[in-house]
C-alpha positions as CSV (number, residue, x, y, z in Angstrom):
1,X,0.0,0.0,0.0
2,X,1.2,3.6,-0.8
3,X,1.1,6.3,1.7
4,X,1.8,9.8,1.6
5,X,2.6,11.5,5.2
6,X,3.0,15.1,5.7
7,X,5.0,15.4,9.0
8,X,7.4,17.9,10.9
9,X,10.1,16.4,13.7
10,X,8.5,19.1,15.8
11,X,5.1,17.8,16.5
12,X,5.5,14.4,19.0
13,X,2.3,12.9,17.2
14,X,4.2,12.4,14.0
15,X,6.6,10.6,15.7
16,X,4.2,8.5,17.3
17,X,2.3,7.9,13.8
18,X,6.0,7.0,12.1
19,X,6.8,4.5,15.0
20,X,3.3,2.9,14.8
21,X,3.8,2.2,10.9
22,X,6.9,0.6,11.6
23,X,5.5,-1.7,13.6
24,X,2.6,-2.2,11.0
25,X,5.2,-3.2,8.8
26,X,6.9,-5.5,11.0
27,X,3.9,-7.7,11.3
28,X,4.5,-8.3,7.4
29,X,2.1,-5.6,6.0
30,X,3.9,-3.7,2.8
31,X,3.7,0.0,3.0
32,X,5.5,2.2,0.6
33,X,5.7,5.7,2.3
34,X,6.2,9.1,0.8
35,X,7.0,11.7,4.1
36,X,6.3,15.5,3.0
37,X,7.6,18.2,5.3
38,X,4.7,20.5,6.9
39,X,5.5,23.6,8.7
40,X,4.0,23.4,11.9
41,X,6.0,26.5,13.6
42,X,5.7,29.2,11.0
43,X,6.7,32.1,13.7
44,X,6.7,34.8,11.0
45,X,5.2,32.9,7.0
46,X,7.3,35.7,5.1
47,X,10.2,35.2,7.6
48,X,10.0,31.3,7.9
49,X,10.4,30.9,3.9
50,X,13.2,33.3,3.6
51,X,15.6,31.7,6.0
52,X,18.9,30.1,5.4
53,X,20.5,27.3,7.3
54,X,22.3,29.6,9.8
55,X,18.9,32.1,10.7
56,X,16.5,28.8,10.3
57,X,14.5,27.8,13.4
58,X,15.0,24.4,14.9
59,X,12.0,22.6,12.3
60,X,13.4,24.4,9.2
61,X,17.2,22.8,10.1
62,X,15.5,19.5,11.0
63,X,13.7,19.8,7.3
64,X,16.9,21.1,5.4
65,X,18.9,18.3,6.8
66,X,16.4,15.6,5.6
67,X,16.4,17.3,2.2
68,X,19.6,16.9,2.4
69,X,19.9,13.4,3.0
70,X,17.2,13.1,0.4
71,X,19.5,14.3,-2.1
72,X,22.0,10.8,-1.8
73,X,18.6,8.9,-2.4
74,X,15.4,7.4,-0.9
75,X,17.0,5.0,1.0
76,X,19.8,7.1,3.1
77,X,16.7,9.7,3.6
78,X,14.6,6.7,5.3
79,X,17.5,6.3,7.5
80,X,17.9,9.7,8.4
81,X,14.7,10.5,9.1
82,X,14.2,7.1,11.4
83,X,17.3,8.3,13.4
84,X,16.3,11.8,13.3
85,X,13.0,10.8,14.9
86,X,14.9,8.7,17.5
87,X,17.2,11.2,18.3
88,X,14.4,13.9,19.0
89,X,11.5,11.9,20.1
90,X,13.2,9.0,22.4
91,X,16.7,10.7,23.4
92,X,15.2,14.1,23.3
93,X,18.1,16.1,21.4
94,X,17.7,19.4,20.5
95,X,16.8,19.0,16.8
96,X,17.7,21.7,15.3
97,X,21.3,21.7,17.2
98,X,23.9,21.0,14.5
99,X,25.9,18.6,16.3
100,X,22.4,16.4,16.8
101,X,21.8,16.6,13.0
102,X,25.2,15.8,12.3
103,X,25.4,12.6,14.1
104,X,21.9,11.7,12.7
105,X,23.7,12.1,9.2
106,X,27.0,10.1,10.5
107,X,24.5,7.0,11.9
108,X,22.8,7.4,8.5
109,X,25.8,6.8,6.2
110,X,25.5,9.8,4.3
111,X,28.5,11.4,2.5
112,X,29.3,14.1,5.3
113,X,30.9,16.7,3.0
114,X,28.2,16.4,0.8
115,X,25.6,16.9,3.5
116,X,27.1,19.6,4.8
117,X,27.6,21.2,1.6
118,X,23.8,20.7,0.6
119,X,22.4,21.8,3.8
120,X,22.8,25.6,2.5
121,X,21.2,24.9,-1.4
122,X,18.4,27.5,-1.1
123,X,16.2,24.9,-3.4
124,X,16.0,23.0,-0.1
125,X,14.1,25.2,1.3
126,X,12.3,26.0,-1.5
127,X,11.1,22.2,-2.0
128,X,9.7,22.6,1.3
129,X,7.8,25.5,1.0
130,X,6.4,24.2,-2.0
131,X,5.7,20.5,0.0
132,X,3.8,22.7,2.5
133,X,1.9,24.9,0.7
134,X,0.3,21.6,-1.9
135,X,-0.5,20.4,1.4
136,X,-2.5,23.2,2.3
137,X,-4.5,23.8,-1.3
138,X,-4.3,20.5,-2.3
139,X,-5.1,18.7,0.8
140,X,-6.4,21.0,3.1
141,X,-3.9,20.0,5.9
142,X,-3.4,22.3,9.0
143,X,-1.1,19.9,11.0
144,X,0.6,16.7,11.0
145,X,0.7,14.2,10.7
146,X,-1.9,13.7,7.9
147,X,-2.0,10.2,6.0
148,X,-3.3,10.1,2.3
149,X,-4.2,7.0,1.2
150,X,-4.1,5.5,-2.0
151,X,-7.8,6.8,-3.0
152,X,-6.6,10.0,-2.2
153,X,-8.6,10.3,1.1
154,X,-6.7,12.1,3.4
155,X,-6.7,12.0,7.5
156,X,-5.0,13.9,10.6
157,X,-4.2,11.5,13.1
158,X,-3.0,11.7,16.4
159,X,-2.7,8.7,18.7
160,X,-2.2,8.9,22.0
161,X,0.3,6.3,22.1
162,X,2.3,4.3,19.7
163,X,0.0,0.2,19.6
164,X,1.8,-2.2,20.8
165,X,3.3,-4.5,17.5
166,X,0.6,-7.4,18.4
167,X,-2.1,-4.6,17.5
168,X,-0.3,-2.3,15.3
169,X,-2.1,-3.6,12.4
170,X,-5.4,-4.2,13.6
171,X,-5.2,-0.9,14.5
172,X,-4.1,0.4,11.1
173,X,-6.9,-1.8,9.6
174,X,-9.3,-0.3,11.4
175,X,-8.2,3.4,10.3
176,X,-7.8,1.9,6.8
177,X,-11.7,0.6,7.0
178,X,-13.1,4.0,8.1
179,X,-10.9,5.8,5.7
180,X,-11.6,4.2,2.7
181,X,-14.4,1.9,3.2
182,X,-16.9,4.1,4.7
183,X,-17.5,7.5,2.3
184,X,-20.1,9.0,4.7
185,X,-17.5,9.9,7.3
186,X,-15.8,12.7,7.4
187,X,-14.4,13.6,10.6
188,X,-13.7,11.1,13.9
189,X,-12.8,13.0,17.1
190,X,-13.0,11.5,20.4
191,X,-13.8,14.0,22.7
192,X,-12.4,12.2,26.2
């Protein structure tokens, strides 16, 4: 199954949300998925875009760096952003701190010149921007993380806590059902 996933390293949900899947695919269910940067603390909008590595905030630099990563190919990105997320979420590193993003980079195996070099292309940032804003019109996202399935139905989902793997994918199953099985839903919000 294909999944696209707008996310920031800021917000703990998509952490929680990323885990989860992990553990959906550990119990042998095959998800291919796409993760879109969303801005999620835009202090300034004019400001935010028009930052550089050195003046960006700490979710800019955590997005620039997995740009970057992105840039030596799919599969050194995945590993950046699962040791990004580790390093933020479970050791509780300052993400935007350069030496935290450049250990991520070193667990990764990414080419630490190169990354280094990259992390000031301006067309990073620009590929962002541009990530976040089809989000908004195309999508109608205003946080993260937000799943779009296949059928193009898309969902905000927070959980409050990452299933355990014996119910990962029942649990993904069940989103799956009311996402794409059941048209007359829009919204589910449980209010306690």
């Amino acid at each position: 199954m294909q999944l696209d996933i707008y996310y920031s390293y800021a917000c703990r949900e998509s952490y929680l949300v990323f885990e989860w899947l992990n553990r959906v695919k550990e119990n042998g269910y095959p998800l291919n998925i796409n993760w879109h940067p969303f801005a999620i603390q835009i202090d300034a909008p004019n400001h935010y875009w028009n930052r550089t590595w050195d003046t960006a905030n700490s979710e800019l630099r955590g997005f620039i760096a997995a740009e970057s990563a992105k840039q030596q190919g799919r599969e050194y990105f995945s590993l950046f952003h699962k040791y990004l997320e580790m390093a933020v979420h479970e050791q509780f590193l300052e993400l935007g701190d350069e030496a935290t993003l450049m250990n991520v980079a070193q667990k990764a195996k990414l080419d630490l010149s190169r990354f280094q070099s990259d992390v000031y292309n301006s067309q990073l940032i620009k590929n962002i921007h541009n990530s976040h804003l089809l989000g908004i019109k195309k999508w109608n996202i205003f946080g993260t993380p937000t799943l779009i399935f296949e059928n193009g139905h898309s969902f905000h989902l927070e959980l409050n806590e990452i299933p355990l793997v014996i119910d990962a994918l029942k649990t993904f199953q069940a989103v799956e059902v009311l996402v794409n099985k059941q048209i007359y839903i829009k919204q589910l919000k449980k209010t306690n």
